[in-house]
C-alpha positions, -999 to 999 in steps of 0.1 A, spaced: 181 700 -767 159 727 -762 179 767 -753 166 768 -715 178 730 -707 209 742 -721 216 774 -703 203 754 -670 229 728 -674 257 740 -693 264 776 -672 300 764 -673 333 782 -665 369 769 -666 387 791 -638 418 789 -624 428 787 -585 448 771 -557 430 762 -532 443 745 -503 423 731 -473 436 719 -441 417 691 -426 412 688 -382 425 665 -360 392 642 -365 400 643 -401 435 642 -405 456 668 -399 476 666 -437 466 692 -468 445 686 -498 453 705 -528 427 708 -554 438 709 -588 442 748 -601 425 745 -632 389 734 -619 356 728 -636 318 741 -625 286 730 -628 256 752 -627 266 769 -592 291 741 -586 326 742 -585 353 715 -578 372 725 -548 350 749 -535 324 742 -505 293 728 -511 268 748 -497 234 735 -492 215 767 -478 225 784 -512 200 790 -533 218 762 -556 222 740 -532 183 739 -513 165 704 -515 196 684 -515 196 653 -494 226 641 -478 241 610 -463 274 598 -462 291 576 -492 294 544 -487 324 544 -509 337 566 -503 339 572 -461 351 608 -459 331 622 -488 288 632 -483 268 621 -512 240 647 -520 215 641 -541 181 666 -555 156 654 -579 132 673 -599 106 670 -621 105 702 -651 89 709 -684 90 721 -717 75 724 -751 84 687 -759 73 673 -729 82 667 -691 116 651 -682 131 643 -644 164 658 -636 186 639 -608 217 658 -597 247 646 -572 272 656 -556 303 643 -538 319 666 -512 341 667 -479 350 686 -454 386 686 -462 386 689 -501 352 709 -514 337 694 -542 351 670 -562 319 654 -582 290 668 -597 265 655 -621 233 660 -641 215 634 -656 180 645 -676 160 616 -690 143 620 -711 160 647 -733 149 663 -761 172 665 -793 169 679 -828 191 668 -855 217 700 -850 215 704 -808 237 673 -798 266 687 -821 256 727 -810 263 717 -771 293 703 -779 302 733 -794 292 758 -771 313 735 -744 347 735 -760 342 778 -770 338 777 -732 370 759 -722 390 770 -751 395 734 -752 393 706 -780 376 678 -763 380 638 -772 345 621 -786 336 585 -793 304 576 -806 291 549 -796 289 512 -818 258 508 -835 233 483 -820 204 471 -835 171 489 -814 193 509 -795 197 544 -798 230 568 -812 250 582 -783 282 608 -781 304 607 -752 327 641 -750 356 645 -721 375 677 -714 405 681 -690 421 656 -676 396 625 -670 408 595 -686 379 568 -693 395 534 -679 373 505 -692 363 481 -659 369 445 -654 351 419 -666 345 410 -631 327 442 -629 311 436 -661 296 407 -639 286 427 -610 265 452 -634 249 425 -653 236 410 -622 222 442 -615 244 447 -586 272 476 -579 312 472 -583 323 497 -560 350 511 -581 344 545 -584 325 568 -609 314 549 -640 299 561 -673 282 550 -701 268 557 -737 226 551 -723 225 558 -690 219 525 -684 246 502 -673 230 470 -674 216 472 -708 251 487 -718 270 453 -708 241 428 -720 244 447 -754 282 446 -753 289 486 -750 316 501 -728 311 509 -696 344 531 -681 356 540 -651 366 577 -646 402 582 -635 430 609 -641 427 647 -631 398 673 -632 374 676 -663 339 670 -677 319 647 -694 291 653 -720 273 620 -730 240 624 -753 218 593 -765 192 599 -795 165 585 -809 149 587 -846 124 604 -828 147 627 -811 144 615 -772 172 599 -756 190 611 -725 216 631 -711 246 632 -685 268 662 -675 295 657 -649 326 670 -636 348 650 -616 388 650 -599 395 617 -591 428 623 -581 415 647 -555 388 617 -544 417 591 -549 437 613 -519 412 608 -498 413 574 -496 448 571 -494 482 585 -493 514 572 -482 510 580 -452 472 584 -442 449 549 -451 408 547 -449 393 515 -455 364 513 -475 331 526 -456 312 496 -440 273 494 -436 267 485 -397 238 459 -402 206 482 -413 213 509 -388 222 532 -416 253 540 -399 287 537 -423 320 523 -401 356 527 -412 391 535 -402 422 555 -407 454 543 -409 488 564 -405 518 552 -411 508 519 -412 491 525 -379 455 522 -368 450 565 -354 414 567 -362 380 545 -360 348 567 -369 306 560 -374 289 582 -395 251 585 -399 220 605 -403 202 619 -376 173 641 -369 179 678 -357 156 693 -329 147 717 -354 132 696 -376 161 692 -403 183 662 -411 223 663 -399 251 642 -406 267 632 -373 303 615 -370 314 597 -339 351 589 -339 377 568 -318 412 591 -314 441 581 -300 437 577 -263 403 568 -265 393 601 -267 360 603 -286 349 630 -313 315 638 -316 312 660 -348 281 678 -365 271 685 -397 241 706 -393 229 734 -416 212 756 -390 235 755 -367 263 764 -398 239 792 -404 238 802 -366 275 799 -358 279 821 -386 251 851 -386 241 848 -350 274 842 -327 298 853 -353 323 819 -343 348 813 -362 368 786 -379 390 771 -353 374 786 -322 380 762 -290 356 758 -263 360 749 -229 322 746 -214 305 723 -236 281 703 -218 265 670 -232 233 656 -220 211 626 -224 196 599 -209 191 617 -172 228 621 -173 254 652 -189 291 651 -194 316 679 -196 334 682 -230 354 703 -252 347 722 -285 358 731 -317 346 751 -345 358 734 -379 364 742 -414 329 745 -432 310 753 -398 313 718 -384 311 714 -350 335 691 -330 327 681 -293 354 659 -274 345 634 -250 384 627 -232 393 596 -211 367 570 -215 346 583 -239 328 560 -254 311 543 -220 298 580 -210 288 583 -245 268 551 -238 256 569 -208 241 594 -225 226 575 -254 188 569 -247 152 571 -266 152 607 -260 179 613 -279 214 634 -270 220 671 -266 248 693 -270 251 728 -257 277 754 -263 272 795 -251 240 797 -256 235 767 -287 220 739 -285 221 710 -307 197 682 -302 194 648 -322 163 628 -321 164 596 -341 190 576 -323 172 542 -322 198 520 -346 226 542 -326 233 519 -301 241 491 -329 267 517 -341 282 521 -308 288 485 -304 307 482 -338 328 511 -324 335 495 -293 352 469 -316 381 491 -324 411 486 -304 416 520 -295 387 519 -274 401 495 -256 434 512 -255 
């Protein structure tokens, strides 16, 4: 692969920290520790907070996973070129509030090889992390291409079910977690009787390369902690359930169990942002019936921060919500990573019906003013969370 692909995707560091984050009330209120011994990629770093006004982080979209419910899936692609020809680039990442980043990845197809490069990245890698890493090669198959897989760290490559096998056959998704494979193409790797794995274990990377005789193939770069995803899904003592899709509206349901007790309902969506940009907003059902209204905005991140100077766990008292010819009284929160938390007590979900209409809802705090416009499908979410039966507690 050619030296400027290289130095784009493999500006990699092996660092060391403890970094501990400590979730809000609409989140949970337990600590995440990210593993000390972390992995980057590019400008991205597991544990640390994904930052999407950063000059590494501009044109990524994000929306939240429907795997995972307390992770935002972001993903950027790009076209680039080089002397051997044009190839796209697609990059995710998996973050949270509570734990940073715990999945990034580059995929570059096509990718250009010559005879020595697939070897010389491999190289360059383990010099990096000081670290010998494990490689398989992948079984020959008539018409397909060679491939190298190398791991680092702590990932350990678990190979899925045969029911998954299925699923991926059919074209379809297991929903097991983060999967790899020698082409880059799971479908063709079952139907040609390749492995497909399943990443579990502790932080690390992944380098797989495929080659052609003509030197094109692709190429995938990730860095993962699935134990770190893993304990966001659940602990002993703190449950989600797997995200749910409500109908088409877009909107992702789930719920949080504590010790074995129902403490938490939430929908989580896209929305459009008065100033143009797209935000991530979560409604939640607390104990009480208290509702949580909480944005994920990055203007108003950027004017919490440079304009009002707010910061992390501020309260507010005034907060005034508006819609629909009606307002409500509410109060306010500044969380970790600049979200914004507005609480609705008492019966909050019917006035949040109340102030649900066509013209979308506003929220304004000390000056601010947060306005979403594309609430159409919203009212469909509203009705799954009316299900819960702490709404009706």
């Amino acid at each position: 692969m050619n030296s400027m692909m290289a130095r784009t995707l493999f500006c990699l560091t092996c660092v060391s920290a403890f970094i501990i984050i400590t979730g809000y009330k609409a989140f949970g209120d337990r600590r995440y520790i990210v593993s000390p011994s972390t992995y980057s990629l590019g400008g991205f770093r597991l544990g640390e907070e994904f930052r999407p006004l950063s000059r590494g982080g501009r044109g990524f979209k994000c929306m939240p996973s429907e795997l995972w419910a307390q992770l935002s899936r972001c993903t950027r692609e790009r076209r680039e070129r080089e002397r051997r020809g044009s190839f796209r680039v697609t990059e995710n990442v998996l973050h949270s509030n509570a734990s940073g980043i715990v999945y990034a990845n580059r995929f570059f197809q096509p990718a250009f090889w010559t005879a020595s490069e697939v070897e010389e990245d491999i190289d360059r890698i383990t010099k990096q992390f000081n670290e010998v890493p494990k490689i398989q090669t992948m079984p020959r198959r008539e018409g397909l291409p060679d491939a190298v897989m190398a791991t680092w760290g702590g990932l350990k490559l678990e190979p899925i079910s045969p029911e998954s096998r299925a699923m991926l056959a059919r074209g379809g998704s297991p929903n097991v977690g983060i999967l790899v494979d020698f082409l880059g193409d799971f479908t063709l790797s079952v139907s040609s009787g390749l492995p497909v794995y399943k990443i579990g274990g502790t932080s690390g990377a992944v380098w797989i390369g495929s080659y052609d005789q003509s030197g094109r193939g692709t190429l995938r770069y990730l860095i993962a902690d699935p134990e770190a995803m893993d304990e966001l899904i659940q602990s002993r003592s703190e449950r989600w359930t797997k995200g749910e899709r409500v109908g088409r509206s877009g909107w992702i349901f789930s719920e949080r169990y504590s010790g074995g007790h129902l403490d938490q309902c939430q929908v989580r969506g896209d929305v459009q942002a008065v100033n143009g940009t797209g935000a991530v907003m979560t409604v939640a059902i607390l104990s009480k019936g208290t509702v949580a209204i909480i944005v994920e905005d990055d203007e108003w991140k950027r004017r919490i921060k440079s304009d009002w100077g707010w910061s992390e766990g501020q309260r507010f008292d005034n907060v005034i919500v508006t819609g629909n010819e009606a307002q409500a009284k509410a109060r306010g929160l500044t969380m970790s990573n600049l979200q914004f938390a507005v609480f609705l007590a008492g019966d909050g979900l019917p006035q949040l019906r109340r102030l649900v209409g066509k013209e979308g809802m506003s929220i304004v705090v000390g000056g601010l003013t947060f306005k979403a416009w594309n609430l159409e499908n919203f009212a469909v979410a509203l009705a799954k969370l009316s299900e819960c039966s702490l709404a009706r507690n």
